[in-house]
Backbone and ligand atoms as CSV (ligand in chain L), in Angstrom:
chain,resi,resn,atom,element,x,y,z
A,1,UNK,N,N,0.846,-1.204,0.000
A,1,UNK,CA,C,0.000,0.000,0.000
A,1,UNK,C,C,0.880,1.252,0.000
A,2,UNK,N,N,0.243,2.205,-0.744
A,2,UNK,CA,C,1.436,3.227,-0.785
A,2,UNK,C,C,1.256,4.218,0.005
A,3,UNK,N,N,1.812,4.833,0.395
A,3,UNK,CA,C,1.249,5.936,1.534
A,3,UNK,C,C,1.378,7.114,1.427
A,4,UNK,N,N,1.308,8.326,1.146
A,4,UNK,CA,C,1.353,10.061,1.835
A,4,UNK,C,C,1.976,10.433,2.999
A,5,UNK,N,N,2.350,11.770,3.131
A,5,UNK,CA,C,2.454,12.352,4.543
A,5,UNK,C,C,2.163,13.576,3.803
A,6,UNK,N,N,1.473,14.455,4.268
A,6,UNK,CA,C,1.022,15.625,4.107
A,6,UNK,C,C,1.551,16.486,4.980
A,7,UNK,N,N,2.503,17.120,5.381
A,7,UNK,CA,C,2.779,17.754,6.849
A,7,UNK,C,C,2.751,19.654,6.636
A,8,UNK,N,N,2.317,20.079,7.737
A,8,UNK,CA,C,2.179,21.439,7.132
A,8,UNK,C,C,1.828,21.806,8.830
A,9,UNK,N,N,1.800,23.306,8.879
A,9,UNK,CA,C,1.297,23.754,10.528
A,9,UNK,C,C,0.086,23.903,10.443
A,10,UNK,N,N,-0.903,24.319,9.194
A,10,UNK,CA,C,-2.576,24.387,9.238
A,10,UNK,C,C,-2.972,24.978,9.866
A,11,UNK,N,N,-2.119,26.860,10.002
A,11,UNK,CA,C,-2.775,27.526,11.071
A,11,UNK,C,C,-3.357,28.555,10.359
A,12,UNK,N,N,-4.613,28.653,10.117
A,12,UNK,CA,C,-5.528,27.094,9.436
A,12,UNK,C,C,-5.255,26.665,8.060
A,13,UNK,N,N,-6.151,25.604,8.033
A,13,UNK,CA,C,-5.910,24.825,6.585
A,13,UNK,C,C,-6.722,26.306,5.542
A,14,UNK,N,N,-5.731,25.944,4.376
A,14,UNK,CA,C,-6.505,26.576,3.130
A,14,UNK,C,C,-6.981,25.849,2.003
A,15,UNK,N,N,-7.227,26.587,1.044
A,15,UNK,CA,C,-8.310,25.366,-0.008
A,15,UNK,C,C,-6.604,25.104,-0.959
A,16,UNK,N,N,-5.686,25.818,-0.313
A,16,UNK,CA,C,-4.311,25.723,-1.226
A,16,UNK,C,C,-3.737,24.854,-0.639
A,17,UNK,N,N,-3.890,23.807,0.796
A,17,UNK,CA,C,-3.799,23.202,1.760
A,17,UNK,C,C,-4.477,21.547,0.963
A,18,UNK,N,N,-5.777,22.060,1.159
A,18,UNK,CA,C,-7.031,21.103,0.623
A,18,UNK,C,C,-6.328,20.407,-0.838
A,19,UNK,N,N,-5.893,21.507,-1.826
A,19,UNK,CA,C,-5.837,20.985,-3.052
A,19,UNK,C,C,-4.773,20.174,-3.499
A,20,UNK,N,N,-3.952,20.289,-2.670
A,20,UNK,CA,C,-2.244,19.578,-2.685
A,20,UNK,C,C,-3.060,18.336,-1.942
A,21,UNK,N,N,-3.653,18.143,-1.037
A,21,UNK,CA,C,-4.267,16.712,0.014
A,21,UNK,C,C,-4.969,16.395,-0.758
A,22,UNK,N,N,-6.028,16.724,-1.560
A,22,UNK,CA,C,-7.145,16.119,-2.311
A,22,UNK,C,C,-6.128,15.412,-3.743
A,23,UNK,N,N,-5.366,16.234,-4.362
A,23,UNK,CA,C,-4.744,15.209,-5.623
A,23,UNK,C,C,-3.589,14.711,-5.055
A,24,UNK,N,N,-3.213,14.834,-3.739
A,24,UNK,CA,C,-2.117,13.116,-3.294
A,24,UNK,C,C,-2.784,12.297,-2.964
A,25,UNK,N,N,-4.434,12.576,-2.677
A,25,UNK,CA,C,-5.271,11.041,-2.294
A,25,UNK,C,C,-5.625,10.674,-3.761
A,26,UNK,N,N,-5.513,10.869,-4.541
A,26,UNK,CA,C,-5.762,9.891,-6.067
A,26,UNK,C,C,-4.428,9.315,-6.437
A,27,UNK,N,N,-3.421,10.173,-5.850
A,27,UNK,CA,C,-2.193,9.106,-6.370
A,27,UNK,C,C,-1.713,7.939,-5.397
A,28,UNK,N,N,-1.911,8.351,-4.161
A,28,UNK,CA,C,-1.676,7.497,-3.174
A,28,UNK,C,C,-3.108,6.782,-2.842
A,29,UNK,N,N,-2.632,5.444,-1.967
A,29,UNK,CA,C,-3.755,4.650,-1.617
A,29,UNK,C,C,-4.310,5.309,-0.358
A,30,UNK,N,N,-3.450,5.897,0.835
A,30,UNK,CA,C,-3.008,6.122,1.777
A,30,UNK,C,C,-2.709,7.803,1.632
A,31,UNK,N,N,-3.086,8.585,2.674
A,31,UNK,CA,C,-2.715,10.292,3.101
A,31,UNK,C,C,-3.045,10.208,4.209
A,32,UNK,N,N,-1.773,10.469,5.053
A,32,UNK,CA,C,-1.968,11.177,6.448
A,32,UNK,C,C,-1.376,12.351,6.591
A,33,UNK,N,N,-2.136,13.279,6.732
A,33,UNK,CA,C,-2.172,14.940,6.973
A,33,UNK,C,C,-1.579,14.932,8.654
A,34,UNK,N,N,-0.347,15.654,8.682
A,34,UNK,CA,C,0.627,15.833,9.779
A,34,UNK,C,C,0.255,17.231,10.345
A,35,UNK,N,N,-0.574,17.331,11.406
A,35,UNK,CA,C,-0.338,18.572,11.548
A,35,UNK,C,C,1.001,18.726,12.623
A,36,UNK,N,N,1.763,19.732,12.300
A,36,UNK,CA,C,2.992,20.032,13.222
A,36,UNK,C,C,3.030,21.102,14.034
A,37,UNK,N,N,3.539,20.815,15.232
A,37,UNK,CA,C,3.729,21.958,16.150
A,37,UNK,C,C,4.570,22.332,17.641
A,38,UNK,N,N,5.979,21.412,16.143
A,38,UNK,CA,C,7.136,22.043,16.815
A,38,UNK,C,C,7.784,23.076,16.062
A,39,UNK,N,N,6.969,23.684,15.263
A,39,UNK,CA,C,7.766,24.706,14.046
A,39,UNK,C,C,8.017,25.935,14.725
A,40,UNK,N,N,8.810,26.814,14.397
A,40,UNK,CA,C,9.362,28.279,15.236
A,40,UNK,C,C,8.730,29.053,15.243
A,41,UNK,N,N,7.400,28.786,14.390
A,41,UNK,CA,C,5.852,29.656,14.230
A,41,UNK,C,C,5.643,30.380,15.340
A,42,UNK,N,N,5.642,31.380,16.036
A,42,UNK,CA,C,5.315,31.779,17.262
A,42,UNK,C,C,4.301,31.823,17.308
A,43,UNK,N,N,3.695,32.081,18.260
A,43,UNK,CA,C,1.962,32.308,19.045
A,43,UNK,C,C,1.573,32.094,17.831
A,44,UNK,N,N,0.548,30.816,17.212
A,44,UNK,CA,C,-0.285,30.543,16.636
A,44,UNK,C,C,-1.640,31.299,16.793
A,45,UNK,N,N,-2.360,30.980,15.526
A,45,UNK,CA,C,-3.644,31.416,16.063
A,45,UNK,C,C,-4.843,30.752,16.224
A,46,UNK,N,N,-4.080,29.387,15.833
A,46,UNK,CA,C,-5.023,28.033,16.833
A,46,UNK,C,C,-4.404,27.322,17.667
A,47,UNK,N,N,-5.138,26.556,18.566
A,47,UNK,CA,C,-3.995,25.578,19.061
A,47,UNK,C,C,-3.703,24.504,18.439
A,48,UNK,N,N,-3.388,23.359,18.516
A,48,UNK,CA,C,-3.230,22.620,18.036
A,48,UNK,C,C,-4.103,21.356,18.029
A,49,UNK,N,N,-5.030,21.562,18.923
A,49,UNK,CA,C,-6.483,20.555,18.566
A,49,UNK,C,C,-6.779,21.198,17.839
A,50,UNK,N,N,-7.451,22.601,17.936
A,50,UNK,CA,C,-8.388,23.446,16.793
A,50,UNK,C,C,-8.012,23.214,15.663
A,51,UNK,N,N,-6.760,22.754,15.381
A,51,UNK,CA,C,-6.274,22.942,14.235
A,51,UNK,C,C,-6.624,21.638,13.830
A,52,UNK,N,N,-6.146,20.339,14.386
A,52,UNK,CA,C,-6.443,18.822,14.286
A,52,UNK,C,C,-7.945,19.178,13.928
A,53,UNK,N,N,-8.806,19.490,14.137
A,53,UNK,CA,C,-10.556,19.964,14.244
A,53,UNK,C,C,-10.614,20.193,13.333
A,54,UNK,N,N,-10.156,21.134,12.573
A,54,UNK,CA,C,-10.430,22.160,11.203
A,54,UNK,C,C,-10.361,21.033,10.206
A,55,UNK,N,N,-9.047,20.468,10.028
A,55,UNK,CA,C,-8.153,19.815,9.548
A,55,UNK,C,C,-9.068,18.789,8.946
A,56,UNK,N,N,-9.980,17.998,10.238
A,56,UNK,CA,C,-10.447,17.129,10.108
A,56,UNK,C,C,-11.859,17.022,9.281
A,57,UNK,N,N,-12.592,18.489,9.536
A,57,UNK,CA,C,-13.687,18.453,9.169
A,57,UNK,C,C,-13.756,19.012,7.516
A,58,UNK,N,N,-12.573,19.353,7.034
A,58,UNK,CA,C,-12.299,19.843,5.868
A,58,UNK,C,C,-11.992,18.489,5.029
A,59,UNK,N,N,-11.661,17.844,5.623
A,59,UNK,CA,C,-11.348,16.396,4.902
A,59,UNK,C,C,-11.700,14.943,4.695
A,60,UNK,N,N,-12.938,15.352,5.850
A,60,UNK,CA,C,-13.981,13.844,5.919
A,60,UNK,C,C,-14.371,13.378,4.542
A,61,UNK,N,N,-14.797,14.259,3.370
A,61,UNK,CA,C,-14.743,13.513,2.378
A,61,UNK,C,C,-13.858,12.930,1.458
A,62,UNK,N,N,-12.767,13.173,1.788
A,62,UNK,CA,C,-11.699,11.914,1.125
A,62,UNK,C,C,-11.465,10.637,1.980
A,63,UNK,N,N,-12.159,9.484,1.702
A,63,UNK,CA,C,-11.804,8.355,2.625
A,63,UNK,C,C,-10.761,7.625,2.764
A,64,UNK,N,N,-9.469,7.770,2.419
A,64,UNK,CA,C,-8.021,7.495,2.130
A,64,UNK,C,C,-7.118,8.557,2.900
A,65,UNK,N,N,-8.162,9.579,3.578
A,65,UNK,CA,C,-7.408,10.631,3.906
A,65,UNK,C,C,-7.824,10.476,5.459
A,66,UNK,N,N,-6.417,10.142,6.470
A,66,UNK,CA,C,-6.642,10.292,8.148
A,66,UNK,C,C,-5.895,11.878,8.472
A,67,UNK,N,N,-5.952,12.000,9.407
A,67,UNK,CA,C,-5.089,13.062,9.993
A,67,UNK,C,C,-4.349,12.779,11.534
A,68,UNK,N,N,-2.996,13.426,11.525
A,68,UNK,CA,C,-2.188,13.079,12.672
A,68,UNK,C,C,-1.720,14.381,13.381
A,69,UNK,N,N,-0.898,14.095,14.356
A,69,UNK,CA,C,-0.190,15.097,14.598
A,69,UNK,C,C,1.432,14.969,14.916
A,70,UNK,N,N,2.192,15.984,15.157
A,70,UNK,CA,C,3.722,15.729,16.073
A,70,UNK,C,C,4.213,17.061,16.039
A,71,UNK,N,N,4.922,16.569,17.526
A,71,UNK,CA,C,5.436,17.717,18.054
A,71,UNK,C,C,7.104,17.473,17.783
A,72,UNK,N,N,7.317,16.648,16.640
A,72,UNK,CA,C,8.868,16.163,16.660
A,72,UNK,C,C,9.221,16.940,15.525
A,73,UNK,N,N,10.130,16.074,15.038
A,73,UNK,CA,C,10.731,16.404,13.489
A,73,UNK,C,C,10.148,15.657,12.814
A,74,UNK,N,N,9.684,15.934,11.543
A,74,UNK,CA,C,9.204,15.474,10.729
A,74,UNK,C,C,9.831,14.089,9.804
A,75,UNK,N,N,11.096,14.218,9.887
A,75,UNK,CA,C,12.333,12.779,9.404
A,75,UNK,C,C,12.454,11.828,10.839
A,76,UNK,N,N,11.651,12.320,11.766
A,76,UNK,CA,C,11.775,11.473,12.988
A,76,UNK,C,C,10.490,10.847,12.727
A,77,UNK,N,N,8.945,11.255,12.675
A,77,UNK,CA,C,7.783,11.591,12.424
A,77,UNK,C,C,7.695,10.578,11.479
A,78,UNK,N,N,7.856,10.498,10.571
A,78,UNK,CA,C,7.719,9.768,9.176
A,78,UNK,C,C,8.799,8.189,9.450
A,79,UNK,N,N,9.305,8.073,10.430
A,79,UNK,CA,C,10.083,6.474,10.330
A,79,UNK,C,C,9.096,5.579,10.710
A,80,UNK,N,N,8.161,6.100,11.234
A,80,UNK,CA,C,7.167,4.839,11.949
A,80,UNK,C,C,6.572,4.405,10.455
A,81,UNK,N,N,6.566,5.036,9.502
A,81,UNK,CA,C,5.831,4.427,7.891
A,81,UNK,C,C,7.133,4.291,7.038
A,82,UNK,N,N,7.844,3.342,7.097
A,82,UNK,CA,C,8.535,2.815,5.880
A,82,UNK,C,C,8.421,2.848,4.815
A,83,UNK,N,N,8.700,3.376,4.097
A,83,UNK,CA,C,8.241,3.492,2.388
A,83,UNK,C,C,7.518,4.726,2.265
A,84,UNK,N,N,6.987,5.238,3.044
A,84,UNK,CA,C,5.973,6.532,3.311
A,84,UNK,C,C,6.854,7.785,2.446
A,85,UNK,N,N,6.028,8.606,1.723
A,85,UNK,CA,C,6.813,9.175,0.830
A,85,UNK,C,C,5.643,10.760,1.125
A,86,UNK,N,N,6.785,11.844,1.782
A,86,UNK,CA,C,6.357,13.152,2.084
A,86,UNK,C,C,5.600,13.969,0.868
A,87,UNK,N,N,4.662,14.513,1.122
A,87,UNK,CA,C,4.027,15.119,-0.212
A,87,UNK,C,C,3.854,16.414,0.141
A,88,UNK,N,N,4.702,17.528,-0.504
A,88,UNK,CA,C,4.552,19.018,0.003
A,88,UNK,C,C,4.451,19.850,-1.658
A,89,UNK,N,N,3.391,21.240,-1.037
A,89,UNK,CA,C,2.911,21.960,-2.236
A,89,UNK,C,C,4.189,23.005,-2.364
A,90,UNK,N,N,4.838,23.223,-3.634
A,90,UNK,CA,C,5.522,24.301,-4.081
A,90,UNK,C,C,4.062,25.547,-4.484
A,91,UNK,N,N,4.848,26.714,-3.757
A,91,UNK,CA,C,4.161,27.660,-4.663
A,91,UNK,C,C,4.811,28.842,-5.095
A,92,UNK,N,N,6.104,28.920,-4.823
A,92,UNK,CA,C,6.835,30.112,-5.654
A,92,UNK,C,C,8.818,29.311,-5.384
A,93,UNK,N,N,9.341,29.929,-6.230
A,93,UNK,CA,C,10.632,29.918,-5.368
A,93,UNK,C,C,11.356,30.027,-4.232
A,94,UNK,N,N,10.773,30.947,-3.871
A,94,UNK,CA,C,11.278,31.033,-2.079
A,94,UNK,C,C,10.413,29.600,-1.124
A,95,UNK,N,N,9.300,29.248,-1.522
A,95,UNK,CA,C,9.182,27.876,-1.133
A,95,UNK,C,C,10.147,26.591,-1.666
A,96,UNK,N,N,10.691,27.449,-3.089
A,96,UNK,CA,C,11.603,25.924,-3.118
A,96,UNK,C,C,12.870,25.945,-2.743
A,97,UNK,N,N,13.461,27.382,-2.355
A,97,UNK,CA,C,14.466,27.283,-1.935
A,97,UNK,C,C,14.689,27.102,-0.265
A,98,UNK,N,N,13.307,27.030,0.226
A,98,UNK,CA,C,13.204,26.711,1.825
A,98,UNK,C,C,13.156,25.235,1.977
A,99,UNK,N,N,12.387,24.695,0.940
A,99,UNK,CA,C,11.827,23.562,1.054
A,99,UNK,C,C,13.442,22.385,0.371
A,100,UNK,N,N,14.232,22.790,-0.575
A,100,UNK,CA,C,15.440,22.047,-0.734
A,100,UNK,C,C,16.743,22.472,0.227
A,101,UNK,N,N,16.453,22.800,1.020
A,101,UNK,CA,C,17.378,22.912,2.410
A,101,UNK,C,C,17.011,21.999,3.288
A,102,UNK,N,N,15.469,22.445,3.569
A,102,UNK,CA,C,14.762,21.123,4.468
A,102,UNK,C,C,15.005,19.800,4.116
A,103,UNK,N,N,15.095,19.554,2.646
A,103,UNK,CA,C,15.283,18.197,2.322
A,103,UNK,C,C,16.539,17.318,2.276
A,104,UNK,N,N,17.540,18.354,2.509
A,104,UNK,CA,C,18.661,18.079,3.094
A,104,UNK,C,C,19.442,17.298,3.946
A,105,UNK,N,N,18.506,18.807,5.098
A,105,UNK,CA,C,18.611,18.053,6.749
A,105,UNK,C,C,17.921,17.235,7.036
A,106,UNK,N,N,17.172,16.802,6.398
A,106,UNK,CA,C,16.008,15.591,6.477
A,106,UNK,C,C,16.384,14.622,6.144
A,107,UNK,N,N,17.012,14.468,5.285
A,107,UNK,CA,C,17.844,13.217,4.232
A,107,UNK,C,C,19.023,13.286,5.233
A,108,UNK,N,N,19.528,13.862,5.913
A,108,UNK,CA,C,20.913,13.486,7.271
A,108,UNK,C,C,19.742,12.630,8.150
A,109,UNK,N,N,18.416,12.780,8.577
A,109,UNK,CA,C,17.975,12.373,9.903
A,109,UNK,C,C,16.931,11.357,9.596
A,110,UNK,N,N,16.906,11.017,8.803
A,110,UNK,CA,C,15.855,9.911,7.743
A,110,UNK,C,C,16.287,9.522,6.616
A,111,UNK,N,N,17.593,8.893,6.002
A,111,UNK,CA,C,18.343,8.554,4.568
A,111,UNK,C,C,16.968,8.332,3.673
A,112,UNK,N,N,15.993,7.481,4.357
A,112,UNK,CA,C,15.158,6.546,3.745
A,112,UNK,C,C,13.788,7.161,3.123
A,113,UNK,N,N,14.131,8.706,3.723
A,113,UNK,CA,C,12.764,9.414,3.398
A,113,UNK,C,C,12.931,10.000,2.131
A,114,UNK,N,N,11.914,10.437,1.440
A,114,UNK,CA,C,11.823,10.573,-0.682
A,114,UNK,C,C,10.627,11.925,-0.017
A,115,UNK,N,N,11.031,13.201,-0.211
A,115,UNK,CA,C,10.109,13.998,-0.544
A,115,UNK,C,C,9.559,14.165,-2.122
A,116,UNK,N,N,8.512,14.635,-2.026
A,116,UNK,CA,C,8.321,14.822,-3.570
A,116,UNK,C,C,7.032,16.276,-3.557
A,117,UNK,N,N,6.931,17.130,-4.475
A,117,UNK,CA,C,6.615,18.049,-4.809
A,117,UNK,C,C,4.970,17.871,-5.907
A,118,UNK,N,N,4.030,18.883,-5.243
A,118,UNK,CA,C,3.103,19.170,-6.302
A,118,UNK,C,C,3.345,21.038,-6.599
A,119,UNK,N,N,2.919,21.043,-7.608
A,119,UNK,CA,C,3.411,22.692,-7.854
A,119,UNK,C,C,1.711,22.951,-7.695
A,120,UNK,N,N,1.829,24.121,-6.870
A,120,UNK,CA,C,0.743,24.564,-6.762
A,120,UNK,C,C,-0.048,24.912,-7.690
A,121,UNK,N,N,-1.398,24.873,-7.892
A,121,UNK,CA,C,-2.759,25.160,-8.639
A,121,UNK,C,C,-2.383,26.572,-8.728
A,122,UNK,N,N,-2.627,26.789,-10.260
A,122,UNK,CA,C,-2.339,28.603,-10.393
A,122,UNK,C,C,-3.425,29.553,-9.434
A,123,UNK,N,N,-4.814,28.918,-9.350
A,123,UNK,CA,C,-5.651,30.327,-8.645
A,123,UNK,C,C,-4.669,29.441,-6.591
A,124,UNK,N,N,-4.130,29.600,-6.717
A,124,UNK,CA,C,-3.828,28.896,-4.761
A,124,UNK,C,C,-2.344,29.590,-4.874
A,125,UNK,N,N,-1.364,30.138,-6.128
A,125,UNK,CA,C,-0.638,30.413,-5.844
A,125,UNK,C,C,-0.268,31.538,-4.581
A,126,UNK,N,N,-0.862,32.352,-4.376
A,126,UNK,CA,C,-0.726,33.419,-3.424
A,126,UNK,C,C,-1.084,33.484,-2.567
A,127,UNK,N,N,-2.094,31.884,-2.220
A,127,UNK,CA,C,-2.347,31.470,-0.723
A,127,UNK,C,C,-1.785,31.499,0.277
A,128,UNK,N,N,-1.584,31.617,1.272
A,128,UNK,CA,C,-0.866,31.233,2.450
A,128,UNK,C,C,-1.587,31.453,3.935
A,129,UNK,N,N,-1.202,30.424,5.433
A,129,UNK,CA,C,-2.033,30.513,6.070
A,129,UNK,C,C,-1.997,32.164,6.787
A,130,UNK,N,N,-0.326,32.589,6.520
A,130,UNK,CA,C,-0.760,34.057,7.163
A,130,UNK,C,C,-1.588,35.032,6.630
A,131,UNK,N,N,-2.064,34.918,5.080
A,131,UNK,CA,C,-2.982,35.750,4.271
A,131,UNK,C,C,-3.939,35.528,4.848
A,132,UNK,N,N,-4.513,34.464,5.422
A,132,UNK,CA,C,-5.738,33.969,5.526
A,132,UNK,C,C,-5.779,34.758,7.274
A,133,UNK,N,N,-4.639,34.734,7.376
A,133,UNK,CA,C,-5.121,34.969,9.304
A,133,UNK,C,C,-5.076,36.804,8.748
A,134,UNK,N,N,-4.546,37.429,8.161
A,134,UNK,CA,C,-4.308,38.955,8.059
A,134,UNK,C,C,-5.595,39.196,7.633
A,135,UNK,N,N,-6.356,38.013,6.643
A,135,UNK,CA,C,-7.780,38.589,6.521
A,135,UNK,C,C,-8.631,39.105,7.278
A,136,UNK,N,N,-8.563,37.710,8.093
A,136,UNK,CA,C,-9.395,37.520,9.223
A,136,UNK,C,C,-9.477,38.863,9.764
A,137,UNK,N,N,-8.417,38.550,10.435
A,137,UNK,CA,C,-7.722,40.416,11.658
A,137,UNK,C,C,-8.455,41.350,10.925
A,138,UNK,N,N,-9.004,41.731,9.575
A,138,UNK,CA,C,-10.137,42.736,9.597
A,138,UNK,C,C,-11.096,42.630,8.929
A,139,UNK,N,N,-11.466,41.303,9.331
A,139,UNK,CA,C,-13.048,40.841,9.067
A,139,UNK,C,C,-13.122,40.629,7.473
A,140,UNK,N,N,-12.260,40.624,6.641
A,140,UNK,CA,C,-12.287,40.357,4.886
A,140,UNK,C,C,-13.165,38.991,4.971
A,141,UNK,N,N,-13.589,38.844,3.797
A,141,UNK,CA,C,-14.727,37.591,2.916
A,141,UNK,C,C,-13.555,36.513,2.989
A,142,UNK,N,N,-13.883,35.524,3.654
A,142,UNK,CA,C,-12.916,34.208,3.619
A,142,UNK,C,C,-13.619,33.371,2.640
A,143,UNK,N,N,-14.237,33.564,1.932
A,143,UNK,CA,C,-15.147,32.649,0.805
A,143,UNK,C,C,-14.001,32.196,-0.090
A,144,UNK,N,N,-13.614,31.277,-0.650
A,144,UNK,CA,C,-12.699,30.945,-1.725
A,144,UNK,C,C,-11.448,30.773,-1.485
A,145,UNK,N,N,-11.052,30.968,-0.149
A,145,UNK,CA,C,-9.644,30.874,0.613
A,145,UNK,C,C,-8.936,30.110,1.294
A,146,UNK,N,N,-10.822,29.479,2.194
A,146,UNK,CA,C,-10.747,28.073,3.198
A,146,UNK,C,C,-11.999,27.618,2.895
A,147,UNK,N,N,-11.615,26.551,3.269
A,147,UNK,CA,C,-12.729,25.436,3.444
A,147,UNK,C,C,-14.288,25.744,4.421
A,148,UNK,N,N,-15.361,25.699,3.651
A,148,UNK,CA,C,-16.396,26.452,4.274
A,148,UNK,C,C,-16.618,26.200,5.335
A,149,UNK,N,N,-16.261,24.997,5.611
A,149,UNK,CA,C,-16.815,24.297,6.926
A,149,UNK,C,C,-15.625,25.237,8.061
A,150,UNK,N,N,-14.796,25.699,7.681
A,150,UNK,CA,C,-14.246,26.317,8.807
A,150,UNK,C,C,-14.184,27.848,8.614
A,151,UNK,N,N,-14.995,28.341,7.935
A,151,UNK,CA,C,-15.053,29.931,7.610
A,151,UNK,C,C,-15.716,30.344,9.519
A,152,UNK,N,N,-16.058,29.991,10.164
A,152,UNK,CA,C,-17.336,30.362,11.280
A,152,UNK,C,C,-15.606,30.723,12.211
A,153,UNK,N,N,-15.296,29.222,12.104
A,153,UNK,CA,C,-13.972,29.182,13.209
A,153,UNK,C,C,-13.274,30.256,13.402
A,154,UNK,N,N,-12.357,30.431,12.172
A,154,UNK,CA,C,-11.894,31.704,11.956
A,154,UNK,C,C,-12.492,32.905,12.078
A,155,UNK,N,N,-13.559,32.903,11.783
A,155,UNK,CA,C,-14.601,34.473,12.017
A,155,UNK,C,C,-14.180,34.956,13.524
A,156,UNK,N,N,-15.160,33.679,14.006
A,156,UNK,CA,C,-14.723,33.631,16.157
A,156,UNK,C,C,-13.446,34.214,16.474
A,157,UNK,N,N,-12.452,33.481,16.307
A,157,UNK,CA,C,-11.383,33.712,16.712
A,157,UNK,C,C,-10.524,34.908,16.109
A,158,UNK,N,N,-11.363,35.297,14.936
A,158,UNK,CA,C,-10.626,36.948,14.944
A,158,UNK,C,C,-11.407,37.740,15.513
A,159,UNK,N,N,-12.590,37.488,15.973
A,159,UNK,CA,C,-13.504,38.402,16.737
A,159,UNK,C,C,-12.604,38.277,18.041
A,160,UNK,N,N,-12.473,37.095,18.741
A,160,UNK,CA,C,-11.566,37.302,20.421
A,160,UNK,C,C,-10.524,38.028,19.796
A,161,UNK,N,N,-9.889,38.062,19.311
A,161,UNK,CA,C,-8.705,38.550,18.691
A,161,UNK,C,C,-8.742,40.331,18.936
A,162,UNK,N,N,-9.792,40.457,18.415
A,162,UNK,CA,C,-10.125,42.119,18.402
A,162,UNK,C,C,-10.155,42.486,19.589
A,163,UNK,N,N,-10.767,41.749,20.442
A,163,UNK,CA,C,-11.470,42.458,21.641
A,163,UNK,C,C,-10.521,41.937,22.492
A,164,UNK,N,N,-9.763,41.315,22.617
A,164,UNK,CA,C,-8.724,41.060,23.513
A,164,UNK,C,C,-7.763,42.336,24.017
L,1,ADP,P1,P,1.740,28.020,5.226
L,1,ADP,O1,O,3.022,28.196,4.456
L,1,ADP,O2,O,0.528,28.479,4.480
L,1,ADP,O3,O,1.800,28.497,6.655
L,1,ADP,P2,P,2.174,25.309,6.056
L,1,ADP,O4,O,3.417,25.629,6.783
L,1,ADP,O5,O,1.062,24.697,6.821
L,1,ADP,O6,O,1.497,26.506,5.312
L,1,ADP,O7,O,2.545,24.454,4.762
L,1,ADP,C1,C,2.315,23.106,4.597
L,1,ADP,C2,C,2.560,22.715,3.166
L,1,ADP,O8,O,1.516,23.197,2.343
L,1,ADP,C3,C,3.861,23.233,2.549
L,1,ADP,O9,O,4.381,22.212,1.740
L,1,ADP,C4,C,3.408,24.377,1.696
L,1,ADP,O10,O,4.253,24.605,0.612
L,1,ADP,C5,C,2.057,23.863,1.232
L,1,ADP,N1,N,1.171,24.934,0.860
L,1,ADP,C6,C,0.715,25.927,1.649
L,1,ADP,N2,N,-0.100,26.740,0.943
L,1,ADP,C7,C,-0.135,26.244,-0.326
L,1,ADP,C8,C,-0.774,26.665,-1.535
L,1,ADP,N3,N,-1.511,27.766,-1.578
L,1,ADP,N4,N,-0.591,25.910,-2.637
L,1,ADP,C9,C,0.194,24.819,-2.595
L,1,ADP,N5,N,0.826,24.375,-1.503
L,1,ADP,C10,C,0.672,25.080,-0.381
């Protein structure tokens, strides 16, 4: 059986998130969506259930698709699946020049691990989860950005956000 790892921080998931997970579940038999949260990300703006939550309810309809979490390294993370082959979205250069460094030090702490690349969907290129949180922060239309089922979430939590 062949497997996925999807790993990303999902603070929150986007439909640029969604679309890289939705076409590695047709190539793979197997996708498990990593959410991570040992990254240097400071103060999130979920925690890390909320995020497992979002994650989850954005993806119930792919049935090949579970979701996990870790607070490790990701070349540590990925030994428990042998053969398991990392699936991450490019969307400009500066993602690929972050992302072939990572694969580096990853390949020192996991020989056995094979990243591999989808190039992002042209309308998702300019996605990202901090666009999505800068929206939020002043109430902008999240329609077409995230996953509907979690448009409410985000609303909430930039509302505490304000009034905090
Ligand atoms: P972000 O960079 O939005 O904070 P993550 O750190 O959660 O997202 O990234 C997880 C993975 O998802 C990375 O491989 C990243 O390149 C990919 N990704 C994020 N947004 C997009 C997008 N709009 N299109 C394609 N891939 C994306």
């Amino acid at each position: 059986m062949s497997i996925a790892i999807c790993p990303g921080s999902f603070d929150p998931i986007t439909l640029g998130h969604l679309n890289i997970i939705r076409r590695t579940s047709r190539i793979f038999d197997r996708v498990i969506v990593c959410v991570m949260y040992n990254s240097n990300k400071t103060s999130p703006m979920f925690s890390v259930e909320e995020r497992i939550d979002m994650v989850q309810r954005a993806v119930y309809k792919y049935p090949n698709v579970t979701v996990d979490s870790s607070a490790g390294l990701l070349a540590e993370y990925a030994k428990q699946f042998p053969g398991a082959v990392v699936v991450k979205g490019l969307r400009a250069a500066s993602d690929f020049e972050y992302e072939f460094q990572m694969n580096l030090i990853n390949k020192k702490i996991n020989p056995e691990m094979e990243t591999m690349f989808l190039t992002s969907s042209g309308k998702y290129t300019f996605l990202s989860s901090s666009v999505v949180r800068e929206m939020a922060r002043y109430d902008a239309d999240l329609k077409g950005l995230v996953p509907d089922e979690i448009i409410e979430d985000i609303r909430e939590k930039a509302k505490q956000w304000r009034s905090s």
